[in-house]
C-alpha positions as CSV (number, residue, x, y, z in Angstrom):
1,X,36.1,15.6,34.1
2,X,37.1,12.1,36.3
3,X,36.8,12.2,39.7
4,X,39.1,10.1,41.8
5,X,37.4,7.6,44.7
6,X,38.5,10.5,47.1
7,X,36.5,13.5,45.2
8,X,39.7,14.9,43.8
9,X,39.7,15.8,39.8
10,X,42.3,13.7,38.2
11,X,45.1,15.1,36.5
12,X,47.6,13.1,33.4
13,X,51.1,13.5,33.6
14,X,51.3,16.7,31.8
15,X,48.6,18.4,34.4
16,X,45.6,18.3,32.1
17,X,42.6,17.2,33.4
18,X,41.3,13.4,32.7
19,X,37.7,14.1,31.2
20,X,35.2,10.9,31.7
21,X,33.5,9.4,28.6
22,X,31.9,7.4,30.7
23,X,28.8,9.8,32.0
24,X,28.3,10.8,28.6
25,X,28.3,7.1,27.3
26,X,25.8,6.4,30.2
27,X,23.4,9.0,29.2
28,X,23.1,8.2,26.0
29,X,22.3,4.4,26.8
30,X,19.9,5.7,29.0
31,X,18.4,8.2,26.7
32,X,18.3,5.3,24.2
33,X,16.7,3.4,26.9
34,X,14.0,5.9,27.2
35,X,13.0,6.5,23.4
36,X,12.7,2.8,23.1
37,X,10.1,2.8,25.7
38,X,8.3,5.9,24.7
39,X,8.1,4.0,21.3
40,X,6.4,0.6,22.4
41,X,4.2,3.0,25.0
42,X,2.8,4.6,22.0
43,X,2.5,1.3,19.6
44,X,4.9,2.5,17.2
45,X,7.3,-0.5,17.1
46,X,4.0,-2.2,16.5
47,X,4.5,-5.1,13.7
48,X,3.5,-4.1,10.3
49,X,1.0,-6.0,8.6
50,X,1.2,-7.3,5.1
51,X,-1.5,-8.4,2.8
52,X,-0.1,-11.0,-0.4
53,X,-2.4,-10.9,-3.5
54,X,-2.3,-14.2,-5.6
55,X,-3.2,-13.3,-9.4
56,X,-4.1,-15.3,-12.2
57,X,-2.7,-14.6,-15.4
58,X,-4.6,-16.1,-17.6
59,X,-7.8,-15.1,-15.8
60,X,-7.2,-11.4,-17.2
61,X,-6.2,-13.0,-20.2
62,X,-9.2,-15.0,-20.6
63,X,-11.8,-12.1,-19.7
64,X,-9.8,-10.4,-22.1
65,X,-11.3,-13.0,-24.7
66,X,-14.6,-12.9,-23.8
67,X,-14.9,-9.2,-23.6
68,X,-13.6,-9.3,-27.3
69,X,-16.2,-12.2,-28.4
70,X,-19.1,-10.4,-26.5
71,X,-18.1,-7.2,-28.7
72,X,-18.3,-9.5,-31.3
73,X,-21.2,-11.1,-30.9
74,X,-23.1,-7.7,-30.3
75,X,-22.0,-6.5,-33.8
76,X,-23.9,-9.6,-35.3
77,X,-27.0,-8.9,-33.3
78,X,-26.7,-5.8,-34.1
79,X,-26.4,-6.1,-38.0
80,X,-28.7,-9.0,-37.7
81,X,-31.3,-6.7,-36.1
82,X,-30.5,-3.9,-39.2
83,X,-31.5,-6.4,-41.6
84,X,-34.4,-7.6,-40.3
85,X,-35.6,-4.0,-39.6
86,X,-34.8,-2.9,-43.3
87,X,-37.6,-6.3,-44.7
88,X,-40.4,-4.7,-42.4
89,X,-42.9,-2.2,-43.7
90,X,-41.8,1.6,-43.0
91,X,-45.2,2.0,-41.1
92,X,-44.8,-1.5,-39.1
93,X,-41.0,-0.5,-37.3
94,X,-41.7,1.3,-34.3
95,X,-39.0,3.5,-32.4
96,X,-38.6,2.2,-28.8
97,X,-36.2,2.8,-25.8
98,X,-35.6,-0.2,-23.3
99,X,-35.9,1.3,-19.9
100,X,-35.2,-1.6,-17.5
101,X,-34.6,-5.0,-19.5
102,X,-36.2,-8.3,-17.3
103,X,-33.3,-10.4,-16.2
C-alpha cells in the first residue's frame, strides 16, 4: 500500500487503496543483487574453458593404409615362412614360442 510524505495510506478517487509496486520492484533488484554476488563468491560465473582439437584427415586415412599394407605384408611372411617350413626335413623343424622379441 503507498504511503503519502505525511504517513497517511493513499486512497484513488473511488476510495481504494493505492498499492506501491515500487517496494516489491526494489526487492527484487536487490534480491537479484544478492544472487549475483553469492554467484561470483562461490566461482560459479567463472569463465568456462574450451579446448579446440585440430585433426588431420588424411592422417587417419593414411594409417588406415599402412595398417592394411602391414596386414598385407604379414600374410606374405607368413606364407613365405609355410613354404620354407614345408622344404625342411620333418625331424629338422622345431616348434618354438617367441617370448620377448629383441627390438
Amino acid at each position: 500500500m503507498r504511503v503519502s510524505p505525511t504517513g497517511r495510506p493513499v486512497y484513488d478517487d473511488d476510495g481504494n487503496p493505492v498499492y506501491d509496486d515500487t517496494v516489491s520492484l526494489t526487492a527484487a533488484s536487490e534480491l537479484r543483487k544478492l544472487d549475483q554476488q553469492e554467484t561470483g563468491l562461490l566461482g560459479l560465473a567463472a569463465p568456462r574453458r574450451s579446448i579446440t582439437a585440430t585433426i588431420d584427415a588424411g592422417l587417419d586415412a593414411r594409417l588406415a593404409a599402412n595398417e592394411q599394407l602391414l596386414q598385407a605384408r604379414l600374410a606374405e611372411l607368413t606364407a613365405e615362412n609355410e613354404r620354407l617350413r614345408r622344404q625342411l626335413p620333418p625331424g629338422n623343424v622345431i616348434e618354438a614360442e617367441v617370448i620377448e622379441e629383441a627390438g
